[in-house]
C-alpha positions as CSV (number, residue, x, y, z in Angstrom):
1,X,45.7,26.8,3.2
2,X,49.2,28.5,3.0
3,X,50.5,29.8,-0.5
4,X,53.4,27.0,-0.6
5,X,50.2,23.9,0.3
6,X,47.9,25.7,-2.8
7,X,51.2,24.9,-5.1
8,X,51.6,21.6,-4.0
9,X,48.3,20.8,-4.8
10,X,47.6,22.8,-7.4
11,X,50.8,24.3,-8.9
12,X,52.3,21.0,-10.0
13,X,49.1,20.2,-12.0
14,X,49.8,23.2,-13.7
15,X,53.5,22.9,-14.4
16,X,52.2,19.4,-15.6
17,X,49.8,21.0,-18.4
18,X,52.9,23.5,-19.3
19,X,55.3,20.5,-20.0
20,X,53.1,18.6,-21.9
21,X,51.7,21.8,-24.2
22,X,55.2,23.0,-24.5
23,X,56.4,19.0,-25.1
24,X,53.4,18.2,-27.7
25,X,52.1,21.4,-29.4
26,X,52.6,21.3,-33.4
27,X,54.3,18.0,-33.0
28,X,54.4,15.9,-36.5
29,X,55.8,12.8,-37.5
30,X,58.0,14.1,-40.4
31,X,61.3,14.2,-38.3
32,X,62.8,17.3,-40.1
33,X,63.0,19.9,-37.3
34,X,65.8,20.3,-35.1
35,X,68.4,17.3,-34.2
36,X,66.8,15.5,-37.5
37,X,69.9,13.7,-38.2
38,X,69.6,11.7,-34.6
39,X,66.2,11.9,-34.5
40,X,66.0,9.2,-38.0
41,X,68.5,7.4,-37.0
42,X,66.5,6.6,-33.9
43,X,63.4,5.7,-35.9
44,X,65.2,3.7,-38.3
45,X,66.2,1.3,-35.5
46,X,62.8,1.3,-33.9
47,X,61.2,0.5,-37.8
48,X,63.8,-2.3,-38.1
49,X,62.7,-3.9,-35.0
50,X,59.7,-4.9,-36.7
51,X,61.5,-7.5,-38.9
52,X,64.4,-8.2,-36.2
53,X,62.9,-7.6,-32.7
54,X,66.4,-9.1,-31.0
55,X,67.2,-6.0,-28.7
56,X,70.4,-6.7,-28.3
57,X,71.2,-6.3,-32.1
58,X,70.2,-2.9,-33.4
59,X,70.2,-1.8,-37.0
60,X,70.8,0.8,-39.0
61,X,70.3,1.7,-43.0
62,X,74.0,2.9,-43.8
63,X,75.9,-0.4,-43.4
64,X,74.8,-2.2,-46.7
65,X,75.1,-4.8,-48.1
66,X,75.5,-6.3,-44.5
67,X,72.8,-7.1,-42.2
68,X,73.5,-3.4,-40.5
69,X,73.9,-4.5,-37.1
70,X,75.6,-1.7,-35.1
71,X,77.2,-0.6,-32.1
72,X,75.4,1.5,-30.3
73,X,73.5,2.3,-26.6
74,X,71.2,0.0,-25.7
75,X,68.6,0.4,-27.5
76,X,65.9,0.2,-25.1
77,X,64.0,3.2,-26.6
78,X,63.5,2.0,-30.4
79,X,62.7,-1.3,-29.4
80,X,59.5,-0.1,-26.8
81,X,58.6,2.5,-30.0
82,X,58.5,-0.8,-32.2
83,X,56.1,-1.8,-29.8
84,X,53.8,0.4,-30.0
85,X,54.1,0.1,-34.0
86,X,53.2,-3.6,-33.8
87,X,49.8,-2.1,-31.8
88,X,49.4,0.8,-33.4
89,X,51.3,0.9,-37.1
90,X,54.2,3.0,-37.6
91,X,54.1,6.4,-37.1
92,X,57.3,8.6,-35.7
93,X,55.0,10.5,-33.8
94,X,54.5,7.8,-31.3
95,X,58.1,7.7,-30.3
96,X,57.7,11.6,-29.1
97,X,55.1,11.3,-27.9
98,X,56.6,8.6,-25.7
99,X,59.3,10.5,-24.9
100,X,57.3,13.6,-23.5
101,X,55.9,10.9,-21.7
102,X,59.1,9.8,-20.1
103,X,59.6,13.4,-19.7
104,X,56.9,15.1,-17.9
105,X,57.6,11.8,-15.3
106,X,61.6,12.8,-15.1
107,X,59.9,16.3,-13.9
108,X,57.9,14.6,-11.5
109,X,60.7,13.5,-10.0
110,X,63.1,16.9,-9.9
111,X,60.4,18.3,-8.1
112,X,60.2,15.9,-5.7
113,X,64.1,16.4,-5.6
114,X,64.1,19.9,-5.0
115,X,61.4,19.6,-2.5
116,X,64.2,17.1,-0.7
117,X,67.2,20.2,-1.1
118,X,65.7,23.5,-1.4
119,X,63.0,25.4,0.7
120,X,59.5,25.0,-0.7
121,X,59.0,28.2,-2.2
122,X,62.7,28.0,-3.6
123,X,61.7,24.2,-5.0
124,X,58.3,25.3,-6.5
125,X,60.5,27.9,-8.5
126,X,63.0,25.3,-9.7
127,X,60.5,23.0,-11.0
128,X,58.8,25.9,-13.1
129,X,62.2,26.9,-14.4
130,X,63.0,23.3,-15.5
131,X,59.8,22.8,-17.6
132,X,60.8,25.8,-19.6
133,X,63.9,25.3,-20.4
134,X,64.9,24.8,-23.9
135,X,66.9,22.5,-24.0
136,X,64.7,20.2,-21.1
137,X,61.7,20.5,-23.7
138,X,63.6,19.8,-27.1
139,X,64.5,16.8,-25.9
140,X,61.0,15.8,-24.7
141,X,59.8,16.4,-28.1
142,X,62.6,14.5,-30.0
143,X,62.3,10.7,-31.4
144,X,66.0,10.3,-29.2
145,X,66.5,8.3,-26.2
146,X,67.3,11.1,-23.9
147,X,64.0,11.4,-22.6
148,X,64.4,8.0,-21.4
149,X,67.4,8.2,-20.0
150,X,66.1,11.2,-17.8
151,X,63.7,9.0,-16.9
152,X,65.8,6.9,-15.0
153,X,68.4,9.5,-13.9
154,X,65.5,11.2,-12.2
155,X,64.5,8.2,-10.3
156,X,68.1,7.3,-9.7
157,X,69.0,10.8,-8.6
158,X,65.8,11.1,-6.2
159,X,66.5,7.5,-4.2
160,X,70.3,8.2,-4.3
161,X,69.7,11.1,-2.4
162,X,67.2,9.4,0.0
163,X,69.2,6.2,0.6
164,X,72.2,8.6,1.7
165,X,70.6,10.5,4.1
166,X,68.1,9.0,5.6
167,X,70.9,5.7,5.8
168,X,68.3,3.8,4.1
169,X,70.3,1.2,2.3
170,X,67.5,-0.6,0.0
171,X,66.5,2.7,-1.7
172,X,69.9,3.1,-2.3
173,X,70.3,0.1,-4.1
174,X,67.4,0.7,-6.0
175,X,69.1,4.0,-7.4
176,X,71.8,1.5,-8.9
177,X,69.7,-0.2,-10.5
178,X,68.2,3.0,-11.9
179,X,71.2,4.4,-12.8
180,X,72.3,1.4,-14.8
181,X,69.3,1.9,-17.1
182,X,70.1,5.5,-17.6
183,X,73.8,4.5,-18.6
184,X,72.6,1.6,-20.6
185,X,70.0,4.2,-22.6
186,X,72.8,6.6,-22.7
187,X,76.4,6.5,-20.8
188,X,76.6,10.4,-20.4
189,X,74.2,9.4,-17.1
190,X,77.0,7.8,-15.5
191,X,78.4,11.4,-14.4
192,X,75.3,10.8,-11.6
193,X,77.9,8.0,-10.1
194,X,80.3,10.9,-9.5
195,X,78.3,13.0,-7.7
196,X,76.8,10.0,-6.3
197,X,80.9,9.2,-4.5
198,X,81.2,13.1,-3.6
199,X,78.0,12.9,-1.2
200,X,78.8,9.5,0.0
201,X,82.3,11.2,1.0
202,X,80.2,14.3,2.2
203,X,78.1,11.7,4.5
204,X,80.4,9.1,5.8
205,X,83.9,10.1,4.9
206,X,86.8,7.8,2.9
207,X,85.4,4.9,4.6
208,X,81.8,5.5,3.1
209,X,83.5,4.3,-0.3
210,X,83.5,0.4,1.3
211,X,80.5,0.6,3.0
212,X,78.5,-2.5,1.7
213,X,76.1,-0.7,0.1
214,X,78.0,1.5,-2.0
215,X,80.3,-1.0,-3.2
216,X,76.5,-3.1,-4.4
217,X,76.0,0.5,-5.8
218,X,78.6,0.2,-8.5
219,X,78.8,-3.2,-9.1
220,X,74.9,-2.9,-9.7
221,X,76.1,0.0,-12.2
222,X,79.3,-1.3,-13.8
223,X,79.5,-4.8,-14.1
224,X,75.9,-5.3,-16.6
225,X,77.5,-1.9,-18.3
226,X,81.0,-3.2,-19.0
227,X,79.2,-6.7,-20.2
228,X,76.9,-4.5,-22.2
229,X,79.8,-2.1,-23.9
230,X,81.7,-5.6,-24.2
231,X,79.3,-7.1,-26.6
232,X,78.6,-4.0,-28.3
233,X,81.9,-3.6,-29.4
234,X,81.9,-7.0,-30.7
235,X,79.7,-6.0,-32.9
236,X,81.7,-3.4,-34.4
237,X,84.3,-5.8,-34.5
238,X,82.3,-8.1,-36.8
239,X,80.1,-6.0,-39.0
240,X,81.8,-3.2,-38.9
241,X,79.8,-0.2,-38.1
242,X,79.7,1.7,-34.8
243,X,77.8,4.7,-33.2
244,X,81.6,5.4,-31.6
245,X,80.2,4.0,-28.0
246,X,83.5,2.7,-27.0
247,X,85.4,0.9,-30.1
248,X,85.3,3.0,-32.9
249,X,84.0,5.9,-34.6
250,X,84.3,9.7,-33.9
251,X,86.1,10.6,-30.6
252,X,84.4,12.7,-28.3
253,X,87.1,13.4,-25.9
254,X,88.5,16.8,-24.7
255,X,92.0,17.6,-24.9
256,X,94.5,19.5,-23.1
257,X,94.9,22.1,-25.7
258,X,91.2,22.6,-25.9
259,X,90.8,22.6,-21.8
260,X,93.7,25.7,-21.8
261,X,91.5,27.6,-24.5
262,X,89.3,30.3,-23.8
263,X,87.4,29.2,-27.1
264,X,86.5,25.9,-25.6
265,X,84.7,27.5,-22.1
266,X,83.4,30.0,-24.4
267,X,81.7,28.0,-26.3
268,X,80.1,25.3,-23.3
269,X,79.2,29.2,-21.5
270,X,77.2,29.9,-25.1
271,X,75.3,26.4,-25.3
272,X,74.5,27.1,-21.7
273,X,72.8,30.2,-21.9
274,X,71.2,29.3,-25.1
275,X,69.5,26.2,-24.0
276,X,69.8,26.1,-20.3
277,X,70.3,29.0,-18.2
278,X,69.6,32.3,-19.6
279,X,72.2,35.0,-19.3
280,X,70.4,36.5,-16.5
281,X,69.9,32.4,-15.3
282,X,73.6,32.1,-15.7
283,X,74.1,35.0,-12.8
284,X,71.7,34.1,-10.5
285,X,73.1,29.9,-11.4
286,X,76.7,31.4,-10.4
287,X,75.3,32.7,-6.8
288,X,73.5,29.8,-5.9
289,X,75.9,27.7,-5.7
290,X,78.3,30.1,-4.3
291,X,76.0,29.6,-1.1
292,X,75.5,26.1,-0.2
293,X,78.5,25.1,2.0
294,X,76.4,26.1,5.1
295,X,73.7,23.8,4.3
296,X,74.8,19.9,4.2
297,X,71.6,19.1,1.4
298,X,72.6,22.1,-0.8
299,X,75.9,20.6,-1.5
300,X,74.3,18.6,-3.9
301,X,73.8,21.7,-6.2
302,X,77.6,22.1,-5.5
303,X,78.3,18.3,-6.6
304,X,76.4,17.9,-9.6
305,X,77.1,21.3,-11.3
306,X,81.1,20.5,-10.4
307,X,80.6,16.8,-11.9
308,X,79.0,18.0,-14.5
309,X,81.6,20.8,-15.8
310,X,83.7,17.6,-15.6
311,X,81.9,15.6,-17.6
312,X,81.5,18.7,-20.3
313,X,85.2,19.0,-20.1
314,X,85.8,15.4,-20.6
315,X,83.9,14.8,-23.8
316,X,84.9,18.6,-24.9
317,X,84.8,17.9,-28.9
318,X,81.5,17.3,-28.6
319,X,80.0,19.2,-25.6
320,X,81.3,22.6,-27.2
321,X,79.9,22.8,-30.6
322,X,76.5,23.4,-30.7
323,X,75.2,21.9,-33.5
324,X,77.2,18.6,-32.5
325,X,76.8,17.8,-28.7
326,X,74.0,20.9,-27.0
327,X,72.5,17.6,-26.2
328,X,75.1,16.8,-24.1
329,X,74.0,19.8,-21.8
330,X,70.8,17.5,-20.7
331,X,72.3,16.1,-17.7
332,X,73.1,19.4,-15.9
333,X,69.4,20.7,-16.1
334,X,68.3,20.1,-12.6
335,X,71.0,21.4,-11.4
336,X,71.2,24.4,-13.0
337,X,67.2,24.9,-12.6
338,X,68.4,24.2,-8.6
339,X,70.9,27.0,-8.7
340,X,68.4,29.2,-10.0
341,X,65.9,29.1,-7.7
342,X,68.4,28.9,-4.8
343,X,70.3,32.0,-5.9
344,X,67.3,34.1,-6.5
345,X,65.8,33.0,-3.6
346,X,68.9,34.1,-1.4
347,X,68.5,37.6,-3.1
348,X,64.8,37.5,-2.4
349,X,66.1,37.2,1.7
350,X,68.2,40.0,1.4
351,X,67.0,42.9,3.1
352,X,68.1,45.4,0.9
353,X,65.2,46.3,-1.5
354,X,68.2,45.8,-4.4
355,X,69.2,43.2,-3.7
356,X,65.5,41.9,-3.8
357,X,64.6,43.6,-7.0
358,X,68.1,42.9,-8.6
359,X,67.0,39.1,-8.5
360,X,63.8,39.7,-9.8
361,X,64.7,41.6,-12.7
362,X,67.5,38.7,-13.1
363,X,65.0,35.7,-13.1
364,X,62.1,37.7,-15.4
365,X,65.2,38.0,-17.9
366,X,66.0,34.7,-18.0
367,X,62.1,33.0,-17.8
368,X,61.8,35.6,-20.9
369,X,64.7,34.3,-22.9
370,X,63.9,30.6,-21.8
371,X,60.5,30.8,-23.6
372,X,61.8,32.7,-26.7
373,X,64.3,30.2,-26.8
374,X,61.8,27.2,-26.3
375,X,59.0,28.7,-28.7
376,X,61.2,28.3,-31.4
377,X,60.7,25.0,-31.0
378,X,57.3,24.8,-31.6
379,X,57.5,26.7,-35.4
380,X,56.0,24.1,-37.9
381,X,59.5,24.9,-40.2
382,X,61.1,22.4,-41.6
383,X,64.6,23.5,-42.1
384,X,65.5,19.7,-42.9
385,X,62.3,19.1,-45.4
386,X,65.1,18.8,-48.9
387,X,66.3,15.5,-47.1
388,X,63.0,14.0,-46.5
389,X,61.7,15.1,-50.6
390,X,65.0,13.7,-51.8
391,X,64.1,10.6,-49.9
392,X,60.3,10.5,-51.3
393,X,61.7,10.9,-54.6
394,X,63.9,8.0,-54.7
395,X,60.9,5.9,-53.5
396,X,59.4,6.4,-56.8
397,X,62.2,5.2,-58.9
398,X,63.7,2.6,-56.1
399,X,62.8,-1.2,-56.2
400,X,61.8,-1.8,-52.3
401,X,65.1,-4.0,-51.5
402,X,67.1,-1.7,-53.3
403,X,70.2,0.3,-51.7
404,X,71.4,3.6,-52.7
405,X,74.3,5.7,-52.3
406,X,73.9,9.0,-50.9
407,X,76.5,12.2,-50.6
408,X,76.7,13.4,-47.1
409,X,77.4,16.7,-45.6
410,X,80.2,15.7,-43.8
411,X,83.8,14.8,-44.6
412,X,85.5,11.5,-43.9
413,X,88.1,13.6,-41.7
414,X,87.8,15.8,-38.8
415,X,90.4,17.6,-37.1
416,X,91.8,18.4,-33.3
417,X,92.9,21.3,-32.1
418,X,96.6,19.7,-33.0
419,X,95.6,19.4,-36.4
420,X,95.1,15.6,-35.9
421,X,93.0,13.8,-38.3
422,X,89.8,12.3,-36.2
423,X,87.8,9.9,-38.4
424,X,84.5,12.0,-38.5
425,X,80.9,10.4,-38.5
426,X,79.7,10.9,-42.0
427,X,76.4,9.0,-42.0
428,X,72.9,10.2,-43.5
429,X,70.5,8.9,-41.6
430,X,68.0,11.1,-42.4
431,X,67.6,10.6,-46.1
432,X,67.6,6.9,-45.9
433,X,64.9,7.1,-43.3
434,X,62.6,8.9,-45.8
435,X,63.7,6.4,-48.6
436,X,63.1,3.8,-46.8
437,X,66.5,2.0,-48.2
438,X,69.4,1.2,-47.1
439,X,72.9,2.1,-48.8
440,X,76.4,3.9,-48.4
441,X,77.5,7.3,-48.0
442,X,80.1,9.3,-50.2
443,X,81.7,11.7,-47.7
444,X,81.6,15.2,-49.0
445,X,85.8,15.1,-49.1
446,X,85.6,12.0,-51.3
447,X,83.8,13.5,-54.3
448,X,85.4,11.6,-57.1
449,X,84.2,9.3,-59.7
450,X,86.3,6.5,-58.4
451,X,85.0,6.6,-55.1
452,X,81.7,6.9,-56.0
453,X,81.7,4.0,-58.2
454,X,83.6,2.3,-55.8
455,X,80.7,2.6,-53.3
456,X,78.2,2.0,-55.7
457,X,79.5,-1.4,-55.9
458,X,80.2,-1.8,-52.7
459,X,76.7,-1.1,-52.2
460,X,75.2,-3.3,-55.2
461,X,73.4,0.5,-56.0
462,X,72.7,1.9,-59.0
463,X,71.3,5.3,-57.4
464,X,72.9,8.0,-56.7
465,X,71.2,10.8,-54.7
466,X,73.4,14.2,-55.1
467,X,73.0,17.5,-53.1
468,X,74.3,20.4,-55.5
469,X,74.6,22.6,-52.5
470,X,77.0,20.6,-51.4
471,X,79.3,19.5,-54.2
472,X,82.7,20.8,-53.8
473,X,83.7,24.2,-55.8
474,X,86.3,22.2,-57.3
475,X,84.2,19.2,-58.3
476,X,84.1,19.9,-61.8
477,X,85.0,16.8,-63.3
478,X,82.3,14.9,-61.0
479,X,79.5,16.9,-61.8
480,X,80.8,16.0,-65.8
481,X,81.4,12.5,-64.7
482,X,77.5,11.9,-63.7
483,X,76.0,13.7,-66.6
484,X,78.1,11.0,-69.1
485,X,77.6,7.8,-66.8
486,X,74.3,8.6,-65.2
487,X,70.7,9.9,-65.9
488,X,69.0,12.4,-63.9
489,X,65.6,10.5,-63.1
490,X,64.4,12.7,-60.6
491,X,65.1,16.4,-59.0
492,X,64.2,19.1,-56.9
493,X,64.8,22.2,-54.8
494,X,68.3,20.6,-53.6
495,X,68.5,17.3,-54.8
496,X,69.1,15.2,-57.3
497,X,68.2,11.6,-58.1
498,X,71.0,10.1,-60.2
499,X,70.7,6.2,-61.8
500,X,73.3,4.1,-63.5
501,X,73.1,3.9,-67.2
């Protein structure tokens, strides 16, 4: 047996047993590690299933005293988790591990995609890369519907690619279908559809556009996602609270002045090698795909890195701040685990000796900083762990139907690159999740006694639950304004428990 047959029996079991140490190790059900704030909003639907189990009609615990129906993606991922807690009883750590689940089977598939575009010693590599890549494994670990999404990109990616060139029209189809999940679970997938139209032009030209099946291929796509967005943002319409999907909300779009700023690809450049690439990944990334005009499958490196600078571009507010939109980044990781391979492979053709060793030395670097950068991952800190003792405290001095008000990090305003206000999503998920209440949140411009007591009635709360840390320099008078009209029932390192005298 050649080296390449041993790792396509054997290797792949090992990658396997990587992905799911690196995807499960230290993994808890506290929700206070990194991407916290998505990661309870995400369980708080999935726990509210259990009393309202109609799919189509997610909720949320920020939207008192209304039902808390929200727009949002479909919510295919916290409805399977509420599943399981019907089975099982609730416990967050089922919805990770479902989504490692979902994606040790998306890396399944990109291997059996690279096997379809890269030589097999070049497609071995690119798996191996993928499994450690930061980003790839954060989100196997999170209680967040990426995982599922890549679940169905990877399966939509792999028959796309089939039904193209091998002209075999049902698999094609198929991909739709696969696709529409991915954009249903979340509509960053649909940047597959463009990369989907720039191989169908590769393969059968401007005509290839009408070809039956590809016109079935978007329709299969588009029309249940336009019915699906449609009714969503009805629901904004009526009770008023929104995820920002399509109708309301936070924009995520890029701008011109942002596009023309070398802040902007700085920043996307940043994320990438953080989470993604690797500086040295990034170099040996930029060669690969330098190199695949020569060989018609390779374009597909070409395609979906292009597509997805694209997409990056197009939802630039969010794609270029870290601590907003890394996750953004998902999407590009097979390619960018593709480009890899292929470009250190190229080097490792080269018959000059430096070039050989200059692509070693370039892939060690970034394998090295890859699984720094996904250890971190796997520390048992809890940089988010004040949130969820705030939200234990207020259990204790809570009635269970009770709602709260809660001060938030955020501000009710954000602001473009023009100076533009941009209504800015505020919410605090996380500390309502570890209440176990719903409520409203005072944004952290909005620190006034009229606006609290505003929202307090709003709200039907008598609770307050106050971060000092976070209480504007200037907020004298509100800080006065709770000691005379509230009692401190409850505090702790960060928090405060105010309630209504």
């Amino acid at each position: 047996m050649n080296k390449d047959g041993w790792f396509s029996r054997f290797g792949i079991v090992g990658v396997l047993l990587l992905g799911v140490f690196l995807m499960t190790f230290r993994l808890d059900p506290f929700l206070t590690d990194i991407d916290s704030w998505r990661q309870t909003e995400t369980a708080t639907m999935a726990r509210n299933f259990l009393e309202h189990p109609n799919i189509f009609f997610p909720r949320i615990a920020w939207g008192a005293p209304g039902p808390g129906i929200v727009e949002s993606e479909f919510a295919l991922y916290p409805w399977l988790v509420h599943w399981i807690y019907r089975i099982f009883g609730e416990n967050p750590l089922f919805g990770r591990l479902l989504s490692a689940s979902f994606m040790l089977v998306a890396l399944l598939n990109f291997s059996r995609f690279f096997c379809r575009i890269l030589p097999k010693r070049a497609a071995n590599l690119a798996t191996l890369f993928l499994v450690t890549m930061p980003l790839f494994v954060r989100m196997g670990r999170a209680f967040m519907p990426e995982a599922t999404a890549m679940f169905f990109f990877s399966f939509a990616l792999l028959y796309a690619v089939d039904g193209i060139h091998e002209e075999r029209r049902g698999r094609f189809l198929l991909a739709g279908l696969f696709l529409l999940f991915a954009v249903l679970v979340k509509p960053t997938s649909l940047v597959l559809g463009l990369i989907v139209a720039i191989l169908v032009l590769q393969r059968w030209g401007v005509k290839g556009l009408f070809r039956w099946e590809v016109l079935g291929f978007g329709m299969i796509v588009l029309l249940p996602l336009g019915a699906f967005l449609f009714h969503a943002a009805q629901l904004h319409a009526k009770y008023g609270n929104t995820f920002g999907v399509l109708s309301g909300g936070d924009s995520k779009w890029g701008s011109l002045a942002m596009w023309t700023s070398y802040k902007f690809w700085g920043r996307l450049l940043k994320i990438e090698a953080r989470w993604v690439f690797g500086f040295g990944g990034l170099v040996l990334g930029f060669f690969g795909v330098l190199r695949p005009l020569r060989y018609p499958q390779r374009w597909l490196l070409l395609a979906g890195i292009s597509s997805f600078i694209l997409y990056l571009a197009l939802v630039g507010r969010y794609s270029s701040f870290d601590g907003r939109g890394s996750h953004y980044h998902l999407w590009g990781t097979p390619f960018a685990a593709g480009a890899v391979a292929w470009g250190v492979f190229l080097l490792w053709e080269n018959p000059k000796p430096l070039f050989r060793w200059g692509g070693t030395l370039l892939l060690f670097l970034a394998f090295s900083q890859n699984l720094w950068g996904t250890s971190s991952l796997l520390n048992p800190g809890n940089p988010n762990s004040v949130l969820r003792e705030a939200g234990l405290a207020v259990q204790k001095v809570a009635d269970p139907n009770e709602s709260i008000v809660v001060l938030s990090i955020d501000p009710k305003w954000d602001r473009d690159p023009q100076g533009k206000r941009i209504p800015n999503n505020f919410e605090m998920p996380n500390l309502f999740f570890y209440a176990g209440r719903r409520g409203r949140v005072l944004p952290r411009d909005e620190q006034t006694p009229q606006a609290l007591m505003s929202l307090m009635k709003k709200a039907h709360a008598r609770i307050f639950v106050n971060i000092p840390f976070w209480n504007q320099p200037n907020a004298k008078s509100f800080r006065d304004f709770l000691g005379q009209n509230l009692i401190l029932k409850s505090e702790g390192n960060g928090f405060e428990v105010w309630v209504l005298k």
